[in-house]
N, CA, C and O atoms as a GROMACS GRO file, in nm:
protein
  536
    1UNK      N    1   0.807   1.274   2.582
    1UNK     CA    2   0.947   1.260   2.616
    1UNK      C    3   0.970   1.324   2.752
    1UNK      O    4   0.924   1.436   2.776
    2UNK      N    5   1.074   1.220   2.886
    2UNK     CA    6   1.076   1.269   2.975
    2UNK      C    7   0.950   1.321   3.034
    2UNK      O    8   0.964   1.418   3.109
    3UNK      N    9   0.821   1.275   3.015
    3UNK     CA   10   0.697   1.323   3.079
    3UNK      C   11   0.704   1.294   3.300
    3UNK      O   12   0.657   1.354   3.397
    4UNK      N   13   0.780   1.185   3.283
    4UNK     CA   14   0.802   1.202   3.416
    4UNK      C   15   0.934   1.235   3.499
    4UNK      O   16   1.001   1.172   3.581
    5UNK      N   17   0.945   1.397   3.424
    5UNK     CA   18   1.051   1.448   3.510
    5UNK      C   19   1.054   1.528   3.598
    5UNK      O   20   1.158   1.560   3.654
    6UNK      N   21   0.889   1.597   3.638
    6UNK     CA   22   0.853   1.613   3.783
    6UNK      C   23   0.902   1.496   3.865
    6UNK      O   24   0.997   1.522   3.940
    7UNK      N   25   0.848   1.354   3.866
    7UNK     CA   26   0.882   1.278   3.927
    7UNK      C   27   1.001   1.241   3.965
    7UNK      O   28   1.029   1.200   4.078
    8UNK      N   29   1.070   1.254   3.878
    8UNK     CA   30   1.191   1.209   3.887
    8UNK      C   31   1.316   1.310   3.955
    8UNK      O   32   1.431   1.283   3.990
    9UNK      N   33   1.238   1.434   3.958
    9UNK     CA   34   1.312   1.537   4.000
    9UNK      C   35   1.309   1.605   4.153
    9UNK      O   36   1.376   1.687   4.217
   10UNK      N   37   1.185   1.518   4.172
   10UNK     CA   38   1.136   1.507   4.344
   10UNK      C   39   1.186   1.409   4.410
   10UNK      O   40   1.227   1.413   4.526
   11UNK      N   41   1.184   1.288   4.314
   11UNK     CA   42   1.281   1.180   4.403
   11UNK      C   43   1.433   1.210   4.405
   11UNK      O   44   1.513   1.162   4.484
   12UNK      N   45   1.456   1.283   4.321
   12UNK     CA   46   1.639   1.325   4.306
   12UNK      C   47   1.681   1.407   4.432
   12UNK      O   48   1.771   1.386   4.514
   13UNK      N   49   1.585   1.513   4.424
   13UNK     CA   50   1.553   1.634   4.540
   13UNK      C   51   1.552   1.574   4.691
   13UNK      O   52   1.635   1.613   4.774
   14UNK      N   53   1.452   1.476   4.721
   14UNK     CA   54   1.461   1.402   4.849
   14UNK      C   55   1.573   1.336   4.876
   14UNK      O   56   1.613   1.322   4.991
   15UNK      N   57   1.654   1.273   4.738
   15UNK     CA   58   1.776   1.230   4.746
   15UNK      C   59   1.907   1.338   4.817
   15UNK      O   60   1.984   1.308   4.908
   16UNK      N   61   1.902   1.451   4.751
   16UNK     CA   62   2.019   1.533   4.779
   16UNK      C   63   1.979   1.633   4.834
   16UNK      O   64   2.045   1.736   4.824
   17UNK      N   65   1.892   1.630   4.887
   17UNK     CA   66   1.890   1.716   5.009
   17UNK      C   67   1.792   1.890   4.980
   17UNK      O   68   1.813   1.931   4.866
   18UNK      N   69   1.716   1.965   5.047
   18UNK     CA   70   1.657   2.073   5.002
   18UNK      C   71   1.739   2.185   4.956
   18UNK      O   72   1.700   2.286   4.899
   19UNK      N   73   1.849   2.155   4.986
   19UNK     CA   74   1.998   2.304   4.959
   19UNK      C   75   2.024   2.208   4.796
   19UNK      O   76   2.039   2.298   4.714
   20UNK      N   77   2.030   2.133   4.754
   20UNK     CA   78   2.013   2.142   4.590
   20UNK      C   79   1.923   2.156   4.499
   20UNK      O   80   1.808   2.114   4.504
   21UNK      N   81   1.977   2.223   4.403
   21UNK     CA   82   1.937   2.264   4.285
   21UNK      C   83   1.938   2.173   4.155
   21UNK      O   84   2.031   2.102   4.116
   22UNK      N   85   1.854   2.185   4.116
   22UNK     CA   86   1.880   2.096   3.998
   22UNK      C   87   1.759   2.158   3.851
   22UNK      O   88   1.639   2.182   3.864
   23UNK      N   89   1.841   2.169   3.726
   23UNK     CA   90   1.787   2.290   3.683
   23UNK      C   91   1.684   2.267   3.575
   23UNK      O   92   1.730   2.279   3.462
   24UNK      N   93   1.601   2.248   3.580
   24UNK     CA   94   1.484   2.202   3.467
   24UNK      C   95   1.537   2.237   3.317
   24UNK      O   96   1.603   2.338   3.289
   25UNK      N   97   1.504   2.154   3.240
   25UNK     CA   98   1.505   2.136   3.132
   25UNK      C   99   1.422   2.212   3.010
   25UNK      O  100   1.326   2.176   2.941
   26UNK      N  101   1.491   2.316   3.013
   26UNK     CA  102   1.371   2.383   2.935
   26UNK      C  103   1.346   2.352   2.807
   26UNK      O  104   1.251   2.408   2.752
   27UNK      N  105   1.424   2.259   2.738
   27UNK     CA  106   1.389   2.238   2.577
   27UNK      C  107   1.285   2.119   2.624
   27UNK      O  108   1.254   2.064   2.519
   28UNK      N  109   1.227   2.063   2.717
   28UNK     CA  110   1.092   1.913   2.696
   28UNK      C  111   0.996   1.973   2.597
   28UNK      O  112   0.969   1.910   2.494
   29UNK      N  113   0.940   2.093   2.622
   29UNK     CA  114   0.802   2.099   2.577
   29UNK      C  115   0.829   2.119   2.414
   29UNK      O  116   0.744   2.103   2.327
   30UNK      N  117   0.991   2.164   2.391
   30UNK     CA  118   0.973   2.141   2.279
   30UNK      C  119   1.017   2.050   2.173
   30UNK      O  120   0.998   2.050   2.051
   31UNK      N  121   1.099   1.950   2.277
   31UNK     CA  122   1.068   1.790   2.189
   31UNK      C  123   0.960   1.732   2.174
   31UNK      O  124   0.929   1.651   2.086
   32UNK      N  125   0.891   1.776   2.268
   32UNK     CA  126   0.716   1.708   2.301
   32UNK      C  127   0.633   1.774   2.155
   32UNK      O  128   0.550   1.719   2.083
   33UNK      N  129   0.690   1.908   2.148
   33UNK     CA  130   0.618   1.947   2.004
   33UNK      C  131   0.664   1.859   1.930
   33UNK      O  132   0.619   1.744   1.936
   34UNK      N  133   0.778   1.900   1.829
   34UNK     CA  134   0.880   1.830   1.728
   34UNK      C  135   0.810   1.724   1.694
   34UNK      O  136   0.754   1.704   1.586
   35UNK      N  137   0.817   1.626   1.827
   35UNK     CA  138   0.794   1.501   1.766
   35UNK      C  139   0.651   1.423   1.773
   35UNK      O  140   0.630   1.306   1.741
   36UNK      N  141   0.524   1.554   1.843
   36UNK     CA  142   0.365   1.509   1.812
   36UNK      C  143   0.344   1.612   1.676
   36UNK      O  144   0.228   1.646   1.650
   37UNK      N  145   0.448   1.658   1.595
   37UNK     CA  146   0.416   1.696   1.465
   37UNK      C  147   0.481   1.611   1.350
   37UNK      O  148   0.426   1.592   1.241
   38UNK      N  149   0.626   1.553   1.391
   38UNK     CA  150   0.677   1.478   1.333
   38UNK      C  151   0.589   1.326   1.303
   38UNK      O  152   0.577   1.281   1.189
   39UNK      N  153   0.528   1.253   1.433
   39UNK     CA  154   0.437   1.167   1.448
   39UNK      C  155   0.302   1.197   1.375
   39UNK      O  156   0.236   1.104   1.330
   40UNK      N  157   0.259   1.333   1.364
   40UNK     CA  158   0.138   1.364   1.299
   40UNK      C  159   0.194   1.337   1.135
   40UNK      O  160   0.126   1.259   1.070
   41UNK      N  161   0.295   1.390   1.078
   41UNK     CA  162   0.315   1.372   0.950
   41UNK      C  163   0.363   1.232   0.921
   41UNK      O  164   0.334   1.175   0.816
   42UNK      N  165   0.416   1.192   0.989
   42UNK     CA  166   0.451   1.002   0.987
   42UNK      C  167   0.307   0.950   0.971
   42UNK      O  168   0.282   0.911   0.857
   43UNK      N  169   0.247   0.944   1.026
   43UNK     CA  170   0.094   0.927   1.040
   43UNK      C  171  -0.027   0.996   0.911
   43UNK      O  172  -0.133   0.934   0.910
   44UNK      N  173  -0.020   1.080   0.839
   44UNK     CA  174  -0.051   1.178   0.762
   44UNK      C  175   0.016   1.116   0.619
   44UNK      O  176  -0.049   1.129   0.515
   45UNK      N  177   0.156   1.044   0.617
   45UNK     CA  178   0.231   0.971   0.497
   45UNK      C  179   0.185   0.866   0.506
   45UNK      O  180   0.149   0.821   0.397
   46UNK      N  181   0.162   0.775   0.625
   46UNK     CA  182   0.123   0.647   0.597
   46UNK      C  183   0.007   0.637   0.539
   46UNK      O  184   0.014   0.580   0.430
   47UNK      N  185  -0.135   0.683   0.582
   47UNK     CA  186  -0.227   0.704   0.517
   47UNK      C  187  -0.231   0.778   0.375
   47UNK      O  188  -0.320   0.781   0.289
   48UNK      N  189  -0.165   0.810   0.378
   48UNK     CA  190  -0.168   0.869   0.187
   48UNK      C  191  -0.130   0.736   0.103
   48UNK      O  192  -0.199   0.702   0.008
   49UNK      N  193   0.013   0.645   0.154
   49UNK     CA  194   0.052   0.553   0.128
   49UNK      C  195  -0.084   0.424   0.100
   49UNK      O  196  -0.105   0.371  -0.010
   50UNK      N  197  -0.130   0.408   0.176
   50UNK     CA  198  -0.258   0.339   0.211
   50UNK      C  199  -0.372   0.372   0.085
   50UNK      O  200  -0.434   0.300   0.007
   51UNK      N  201  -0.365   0.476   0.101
   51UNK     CA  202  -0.466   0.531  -0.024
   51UNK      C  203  -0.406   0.515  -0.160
   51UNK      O  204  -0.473   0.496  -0.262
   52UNK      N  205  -0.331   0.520  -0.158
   52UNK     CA  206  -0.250   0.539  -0.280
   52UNK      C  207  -0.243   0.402  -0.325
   52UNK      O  208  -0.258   0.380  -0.445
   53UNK      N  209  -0.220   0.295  -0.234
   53UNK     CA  210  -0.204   0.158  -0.264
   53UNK      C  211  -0.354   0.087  -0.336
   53UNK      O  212  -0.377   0.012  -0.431
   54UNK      N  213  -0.447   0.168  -0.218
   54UNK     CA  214  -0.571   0.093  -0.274
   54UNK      C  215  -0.628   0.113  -0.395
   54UNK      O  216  -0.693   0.023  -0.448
   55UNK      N  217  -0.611   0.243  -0.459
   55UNK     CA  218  -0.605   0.313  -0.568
   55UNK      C  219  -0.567   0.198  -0.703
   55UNK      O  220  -0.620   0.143  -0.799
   56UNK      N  221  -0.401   0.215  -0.613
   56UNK     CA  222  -0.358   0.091  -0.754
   56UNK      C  223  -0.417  -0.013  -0.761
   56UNK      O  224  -0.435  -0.054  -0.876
   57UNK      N  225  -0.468  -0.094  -0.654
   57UNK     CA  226  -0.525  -0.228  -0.657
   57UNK      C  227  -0.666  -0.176  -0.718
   57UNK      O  228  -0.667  -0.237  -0.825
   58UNK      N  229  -0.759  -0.118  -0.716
   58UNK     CA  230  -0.831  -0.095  -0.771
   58UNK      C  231  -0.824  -0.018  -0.955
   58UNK      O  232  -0.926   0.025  -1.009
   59UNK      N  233  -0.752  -0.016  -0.990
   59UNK     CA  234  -0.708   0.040  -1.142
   59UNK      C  235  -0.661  -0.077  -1.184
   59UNK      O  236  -0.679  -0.106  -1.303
   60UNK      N  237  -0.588  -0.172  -1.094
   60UNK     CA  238  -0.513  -0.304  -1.138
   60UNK      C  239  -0.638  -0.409  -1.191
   60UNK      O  240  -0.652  -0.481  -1.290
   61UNK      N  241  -0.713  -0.380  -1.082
   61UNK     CA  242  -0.860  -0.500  -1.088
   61UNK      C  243  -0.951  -0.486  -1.179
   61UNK      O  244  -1.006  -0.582  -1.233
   62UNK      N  245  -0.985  -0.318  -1.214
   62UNK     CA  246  -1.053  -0.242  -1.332
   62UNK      C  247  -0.988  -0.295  -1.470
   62UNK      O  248  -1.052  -0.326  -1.570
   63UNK      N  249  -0.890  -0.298  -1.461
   63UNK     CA  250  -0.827  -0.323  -1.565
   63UNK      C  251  -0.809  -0.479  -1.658
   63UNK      O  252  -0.822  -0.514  -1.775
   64UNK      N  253  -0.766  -0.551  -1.514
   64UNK     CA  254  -0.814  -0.684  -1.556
   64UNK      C  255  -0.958  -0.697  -1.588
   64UNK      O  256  -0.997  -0.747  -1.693
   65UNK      N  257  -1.013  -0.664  -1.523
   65UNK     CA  258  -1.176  -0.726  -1.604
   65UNK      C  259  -1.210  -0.632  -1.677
   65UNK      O  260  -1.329  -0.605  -1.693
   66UNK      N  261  -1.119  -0.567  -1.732
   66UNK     CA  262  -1.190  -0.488  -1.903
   66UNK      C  263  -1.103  -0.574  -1.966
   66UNK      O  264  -1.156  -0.595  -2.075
   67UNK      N  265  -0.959  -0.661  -1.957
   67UNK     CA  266  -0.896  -0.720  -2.081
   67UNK      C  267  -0.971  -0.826  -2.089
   67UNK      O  268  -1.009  -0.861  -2.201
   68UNK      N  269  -1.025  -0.934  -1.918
   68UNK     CA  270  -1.072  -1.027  -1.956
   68UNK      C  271  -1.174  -1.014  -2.018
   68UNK      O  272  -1.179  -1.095  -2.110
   69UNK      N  273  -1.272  -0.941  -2.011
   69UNK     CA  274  -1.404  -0.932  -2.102
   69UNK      C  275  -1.372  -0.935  -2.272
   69UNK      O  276  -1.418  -0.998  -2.367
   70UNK      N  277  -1.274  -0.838  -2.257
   70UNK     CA  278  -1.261  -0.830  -2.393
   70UNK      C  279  -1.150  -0.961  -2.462
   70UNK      O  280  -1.146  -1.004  -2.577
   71UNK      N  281  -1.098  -0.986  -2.387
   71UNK     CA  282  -1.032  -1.146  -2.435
   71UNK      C  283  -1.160  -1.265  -2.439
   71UNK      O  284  -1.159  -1.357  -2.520
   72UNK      N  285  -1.264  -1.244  -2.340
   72UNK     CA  286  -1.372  -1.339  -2.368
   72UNK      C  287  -1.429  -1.300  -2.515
   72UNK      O  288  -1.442  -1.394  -2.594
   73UNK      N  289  -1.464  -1.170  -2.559
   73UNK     CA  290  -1.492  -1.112  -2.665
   73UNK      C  291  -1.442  -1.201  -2.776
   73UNK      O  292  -1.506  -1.275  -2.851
   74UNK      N  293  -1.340  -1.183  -2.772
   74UNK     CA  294  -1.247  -1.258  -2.877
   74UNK      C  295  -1.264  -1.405  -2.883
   74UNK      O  296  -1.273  -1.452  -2.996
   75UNK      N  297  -1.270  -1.462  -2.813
   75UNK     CA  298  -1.275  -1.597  -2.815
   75UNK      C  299  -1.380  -1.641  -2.850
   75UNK      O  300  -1.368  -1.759  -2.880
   76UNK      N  301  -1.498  -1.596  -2.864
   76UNK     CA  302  -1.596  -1.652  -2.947
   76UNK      C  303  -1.642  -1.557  -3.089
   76UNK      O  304  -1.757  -1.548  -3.130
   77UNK      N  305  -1.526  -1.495  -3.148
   77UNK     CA  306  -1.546  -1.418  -3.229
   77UNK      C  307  -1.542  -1.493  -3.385
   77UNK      O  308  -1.483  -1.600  -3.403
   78UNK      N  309  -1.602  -1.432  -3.473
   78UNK     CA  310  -1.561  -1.509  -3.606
   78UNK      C  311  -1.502  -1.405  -3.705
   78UNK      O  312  -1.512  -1.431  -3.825
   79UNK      N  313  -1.443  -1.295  -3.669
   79UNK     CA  314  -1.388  -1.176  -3.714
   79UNK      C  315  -1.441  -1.166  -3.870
   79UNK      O  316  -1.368  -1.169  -3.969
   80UNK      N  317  -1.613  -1.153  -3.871
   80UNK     CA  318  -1.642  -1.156  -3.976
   80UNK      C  319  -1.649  -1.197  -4.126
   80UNK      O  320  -1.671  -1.137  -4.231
   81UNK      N  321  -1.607  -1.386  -4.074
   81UNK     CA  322  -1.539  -1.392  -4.155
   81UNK      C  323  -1.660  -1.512  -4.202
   81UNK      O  324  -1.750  -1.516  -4.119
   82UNK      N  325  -1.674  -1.588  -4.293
   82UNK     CA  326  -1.758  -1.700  -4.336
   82UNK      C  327  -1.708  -1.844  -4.218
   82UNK      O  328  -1.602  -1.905  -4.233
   83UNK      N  329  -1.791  -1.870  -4.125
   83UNK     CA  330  -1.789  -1.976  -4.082
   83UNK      C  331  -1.823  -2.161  -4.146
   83UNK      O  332  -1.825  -2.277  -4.105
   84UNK      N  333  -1.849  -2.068  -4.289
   84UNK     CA  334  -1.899  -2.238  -4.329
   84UNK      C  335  -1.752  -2.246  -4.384
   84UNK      O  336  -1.733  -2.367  -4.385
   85UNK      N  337  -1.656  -2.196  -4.422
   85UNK     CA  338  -1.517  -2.210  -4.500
   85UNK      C  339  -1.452  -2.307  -4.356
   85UNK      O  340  -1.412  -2.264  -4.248
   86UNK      N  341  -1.458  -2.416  -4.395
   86UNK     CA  342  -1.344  -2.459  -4.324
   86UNK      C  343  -1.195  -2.395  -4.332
   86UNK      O  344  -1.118  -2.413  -4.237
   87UNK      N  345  -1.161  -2.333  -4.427
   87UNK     CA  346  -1.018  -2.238  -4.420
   87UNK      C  347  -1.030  -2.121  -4.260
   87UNK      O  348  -0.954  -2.108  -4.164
   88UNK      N  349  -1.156  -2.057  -4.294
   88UNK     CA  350  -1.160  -1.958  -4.216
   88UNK      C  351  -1.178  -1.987  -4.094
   88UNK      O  352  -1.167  -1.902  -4.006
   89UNK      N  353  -1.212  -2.128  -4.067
   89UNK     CA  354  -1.250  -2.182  -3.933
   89UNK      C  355  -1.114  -2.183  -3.858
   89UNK      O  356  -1.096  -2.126  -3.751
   90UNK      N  357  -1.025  -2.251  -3.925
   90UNK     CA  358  -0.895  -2.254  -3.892
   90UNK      C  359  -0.817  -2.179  -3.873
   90UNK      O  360  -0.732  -2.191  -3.785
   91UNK      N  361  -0.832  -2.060  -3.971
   91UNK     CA  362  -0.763  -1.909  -3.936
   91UNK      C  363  -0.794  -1.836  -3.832
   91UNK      O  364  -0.713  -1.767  -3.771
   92UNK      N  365  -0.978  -1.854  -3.791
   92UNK     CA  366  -1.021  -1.802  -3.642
   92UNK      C  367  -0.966  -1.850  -3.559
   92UNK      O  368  -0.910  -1.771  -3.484
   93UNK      N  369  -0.951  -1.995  -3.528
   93UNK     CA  370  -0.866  -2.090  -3.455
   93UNK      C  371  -0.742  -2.056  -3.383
   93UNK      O  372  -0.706  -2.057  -3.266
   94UNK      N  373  -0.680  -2.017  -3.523
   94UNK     CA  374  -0.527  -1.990  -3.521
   94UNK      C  375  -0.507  -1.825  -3.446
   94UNK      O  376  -0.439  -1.799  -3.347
   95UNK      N  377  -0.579  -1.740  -3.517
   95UNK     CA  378  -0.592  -1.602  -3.481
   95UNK      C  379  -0.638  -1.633  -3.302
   95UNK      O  380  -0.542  -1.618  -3.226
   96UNK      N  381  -0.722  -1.658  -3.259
   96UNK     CA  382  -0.789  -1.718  -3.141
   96UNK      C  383  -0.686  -1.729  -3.072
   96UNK      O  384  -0.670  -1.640  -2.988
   97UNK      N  385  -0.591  -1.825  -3.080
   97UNK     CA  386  -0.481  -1.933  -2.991
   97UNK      C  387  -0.391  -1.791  -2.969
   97UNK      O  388  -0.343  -1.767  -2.858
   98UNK      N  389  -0.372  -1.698  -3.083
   98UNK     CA  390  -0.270  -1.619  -3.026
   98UNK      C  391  -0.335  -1.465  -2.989
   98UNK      O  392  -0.265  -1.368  -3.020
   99UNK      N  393  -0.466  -1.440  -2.924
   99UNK     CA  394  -0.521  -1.369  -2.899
   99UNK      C  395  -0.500  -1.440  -2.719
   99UNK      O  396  -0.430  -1.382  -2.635
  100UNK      N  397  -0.587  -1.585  -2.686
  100UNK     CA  398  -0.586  -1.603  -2.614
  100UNK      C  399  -0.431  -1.672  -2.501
  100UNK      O  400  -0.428  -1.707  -2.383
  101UNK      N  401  -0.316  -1.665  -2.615
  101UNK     CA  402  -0.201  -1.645  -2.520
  101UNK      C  403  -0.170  -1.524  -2.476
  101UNK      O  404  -0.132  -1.501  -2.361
  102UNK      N  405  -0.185  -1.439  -2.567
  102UNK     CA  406  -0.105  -1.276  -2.516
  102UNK      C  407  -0.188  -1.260  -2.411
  102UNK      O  408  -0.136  -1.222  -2.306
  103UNK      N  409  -0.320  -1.280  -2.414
  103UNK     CA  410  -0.424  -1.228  -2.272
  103UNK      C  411  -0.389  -1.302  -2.169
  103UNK      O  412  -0.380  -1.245  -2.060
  104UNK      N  413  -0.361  -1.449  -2.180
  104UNK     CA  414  -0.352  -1.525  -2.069
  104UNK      C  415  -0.232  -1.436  -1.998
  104UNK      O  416  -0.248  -1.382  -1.889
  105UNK      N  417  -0.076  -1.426  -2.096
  105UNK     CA  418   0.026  -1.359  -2.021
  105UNK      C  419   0.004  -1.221  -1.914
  105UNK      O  420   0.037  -1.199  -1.797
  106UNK      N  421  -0.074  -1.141  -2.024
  106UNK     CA  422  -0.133  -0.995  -1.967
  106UNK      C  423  -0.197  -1.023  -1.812
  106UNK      O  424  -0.165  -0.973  -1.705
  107UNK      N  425  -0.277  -1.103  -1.839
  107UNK     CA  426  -0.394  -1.110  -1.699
  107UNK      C  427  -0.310  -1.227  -1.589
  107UNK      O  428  -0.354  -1.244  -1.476
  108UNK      N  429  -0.199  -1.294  -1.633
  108UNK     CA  430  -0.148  -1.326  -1.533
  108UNK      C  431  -0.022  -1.198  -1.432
  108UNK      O  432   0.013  -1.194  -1.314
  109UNK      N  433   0.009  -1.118  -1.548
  109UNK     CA  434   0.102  -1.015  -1.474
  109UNK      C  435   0.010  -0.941  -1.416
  109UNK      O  436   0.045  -0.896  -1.307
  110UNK      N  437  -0.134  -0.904  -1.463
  110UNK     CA  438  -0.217  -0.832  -1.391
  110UNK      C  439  -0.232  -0.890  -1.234
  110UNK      O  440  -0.218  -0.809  -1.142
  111UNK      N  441  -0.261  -1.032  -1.202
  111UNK     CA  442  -0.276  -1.105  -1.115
  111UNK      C  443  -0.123  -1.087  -1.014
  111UNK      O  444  -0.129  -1.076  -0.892
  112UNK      N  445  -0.010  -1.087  -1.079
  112UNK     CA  446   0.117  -1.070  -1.007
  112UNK      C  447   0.109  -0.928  -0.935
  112UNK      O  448   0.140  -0.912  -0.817
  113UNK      N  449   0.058  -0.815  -1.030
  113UNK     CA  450   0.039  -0.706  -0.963
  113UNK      C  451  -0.050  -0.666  -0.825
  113UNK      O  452  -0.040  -0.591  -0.728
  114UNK      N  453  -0.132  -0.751  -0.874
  114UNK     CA  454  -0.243  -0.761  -0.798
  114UNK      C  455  -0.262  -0.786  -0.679
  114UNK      O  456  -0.324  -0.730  -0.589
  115UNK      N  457  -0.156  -0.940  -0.693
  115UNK     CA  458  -0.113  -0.966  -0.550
  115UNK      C  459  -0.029  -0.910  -0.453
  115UNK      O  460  -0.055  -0.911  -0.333
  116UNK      N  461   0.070  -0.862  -0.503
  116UNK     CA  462   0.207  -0.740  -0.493
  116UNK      C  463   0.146  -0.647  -0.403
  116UNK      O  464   0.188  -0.624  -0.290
  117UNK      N  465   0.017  -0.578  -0.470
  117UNK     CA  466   0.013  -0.445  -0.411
  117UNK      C  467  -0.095  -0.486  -0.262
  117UNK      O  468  -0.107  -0.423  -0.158
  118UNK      N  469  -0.149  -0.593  -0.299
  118UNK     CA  470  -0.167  -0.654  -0.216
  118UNK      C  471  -0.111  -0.687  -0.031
  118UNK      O  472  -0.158  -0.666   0.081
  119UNK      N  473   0.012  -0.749  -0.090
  119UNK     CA  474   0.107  -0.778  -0.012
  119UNK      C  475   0.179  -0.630   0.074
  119UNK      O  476   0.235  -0.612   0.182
  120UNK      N  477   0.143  -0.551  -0.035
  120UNK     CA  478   0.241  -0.401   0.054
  120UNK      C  479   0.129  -0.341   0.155
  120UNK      O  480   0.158  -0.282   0.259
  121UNK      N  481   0.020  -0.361   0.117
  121UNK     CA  482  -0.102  -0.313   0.128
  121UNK      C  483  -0.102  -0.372   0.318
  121UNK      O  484  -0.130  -0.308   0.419
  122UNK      N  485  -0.046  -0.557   0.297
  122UNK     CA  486  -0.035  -0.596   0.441
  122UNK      C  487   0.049  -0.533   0.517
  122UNK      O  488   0.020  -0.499   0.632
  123UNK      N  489   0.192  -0.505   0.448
  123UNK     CA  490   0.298  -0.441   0.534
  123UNK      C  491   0.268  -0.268   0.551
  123UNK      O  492   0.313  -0.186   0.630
  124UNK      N  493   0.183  -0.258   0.452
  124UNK     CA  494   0.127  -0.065   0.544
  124UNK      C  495   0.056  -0.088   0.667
  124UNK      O  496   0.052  -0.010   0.762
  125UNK      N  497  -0.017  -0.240   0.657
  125UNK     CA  498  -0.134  -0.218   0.776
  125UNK      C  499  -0.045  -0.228   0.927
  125UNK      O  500  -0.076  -0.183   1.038
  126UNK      N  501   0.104  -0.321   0.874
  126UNK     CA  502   0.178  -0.366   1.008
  126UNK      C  503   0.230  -0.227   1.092
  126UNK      O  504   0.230  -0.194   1.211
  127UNK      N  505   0.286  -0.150   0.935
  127UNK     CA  506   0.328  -0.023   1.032
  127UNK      C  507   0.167   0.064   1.105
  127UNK      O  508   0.179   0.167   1.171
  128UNK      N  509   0.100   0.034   1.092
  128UNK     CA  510  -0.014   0.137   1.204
  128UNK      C  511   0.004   0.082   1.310
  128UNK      O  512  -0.033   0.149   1.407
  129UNK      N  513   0.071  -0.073   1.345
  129UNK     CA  514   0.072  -0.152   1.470
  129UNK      C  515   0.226  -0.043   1.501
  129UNK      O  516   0.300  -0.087   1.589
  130UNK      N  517   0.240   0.001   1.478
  130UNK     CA  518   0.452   0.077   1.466
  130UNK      C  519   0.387   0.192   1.581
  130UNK      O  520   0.294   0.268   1.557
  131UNK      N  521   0.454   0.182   1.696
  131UNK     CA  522   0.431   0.330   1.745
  131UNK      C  523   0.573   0.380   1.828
  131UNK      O  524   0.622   0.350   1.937
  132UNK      N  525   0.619   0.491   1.696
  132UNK     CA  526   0.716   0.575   1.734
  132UNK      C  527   0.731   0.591   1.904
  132UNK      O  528   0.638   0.610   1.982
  133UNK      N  529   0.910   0.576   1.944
  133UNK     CA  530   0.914   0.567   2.016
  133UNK      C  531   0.903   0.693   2.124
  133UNK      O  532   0.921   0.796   2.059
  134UNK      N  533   0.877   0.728   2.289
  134UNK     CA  534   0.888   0.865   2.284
  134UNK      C  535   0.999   0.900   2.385
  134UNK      O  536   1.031   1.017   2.403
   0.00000   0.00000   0.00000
C-alpha cells in the first residue's frame, strides 16, 4: 500500500517548490503489516478450506464403494435360503428389488455429493486466482 510514495512525494516536491513540506505518512508500514498478515490468514483459510473439501470428497468416494460393494453383495445373495423352492426364489427376487432400490437412491445422493463438493472444490481453486487488493 502506497509503496510508491517516495515517488510520488519527489514529484509533488519538484512540483511546489524546495520551501515545502509535505509530511510523511507514518501509519504505511503499518498497513503494509495489517494487511501481509491479514493476506497470510486469507491464504492460511483458503487452504484449510481446500483440505477440508478434499477430505469430504474422499470419505464421500470411500463410502460409496463400501455401499456399492456391499449392494453388489446383496444382489447375488440367496439369504440362505433353499434355492430349489421356487417360493424362495421369488422372495430373494422381491427382497433383492428392494435392497437394490434403496442402494440405487443412496449411491445416487452419494454421486450428487460427490459432484457438489466437487464443484466447490472448482470455486476454491478460482479464489487462489483472487489477489487481494493492495
Amino acid at each position: 500500500m502506497l509503496e510508491n510514495w517516495a515517488t510520488i512525494k519527489a514529484k509533488a516536491l519538484k512540483i511546489l517548490g524546495k520551501d515545502a513540506v509535505i509530511p510523511d505518512p507514518k501509519f504505511i508500514s503499518k498497513l503494509n503489516a495489517d494487511f501481509e498478515a491479514k493476506a497470510a490468514t486469507w491464504r492460511k483459510a483458503r487452504e484449510e478450506m481446500e483440505a477440508q473439501v478434499l477430505e469430504f470428497q474422499n470419505v464421500q468416494s470411500k463410502n460409496r464403494n463400501l455401499i456399492q460393494q456391499f449392494a453388489d453383495k446383496l444382489s447375488g445373495d440367496d439369504f440362505q435360503l433353499d434355492t430349489k423352492d421356487k417360493e424362495n426364489v421369488k422372495k430373494i427376487k422381491e427382497a433383492q428389488g428392494l435392497f437394490d432400490s434403496e442402494f440405487k437412491d443412496v449411491l445416487s445422493d452419494l454421486d450428487d455429493a460427490i459432484k457438489g463438493f466437487g464443484e466447490l472444490d472448482k470455486h476454491l481453486m478460482f479464489l487462489r486466482k483472487y489477489k487481494p487488493g493492495t
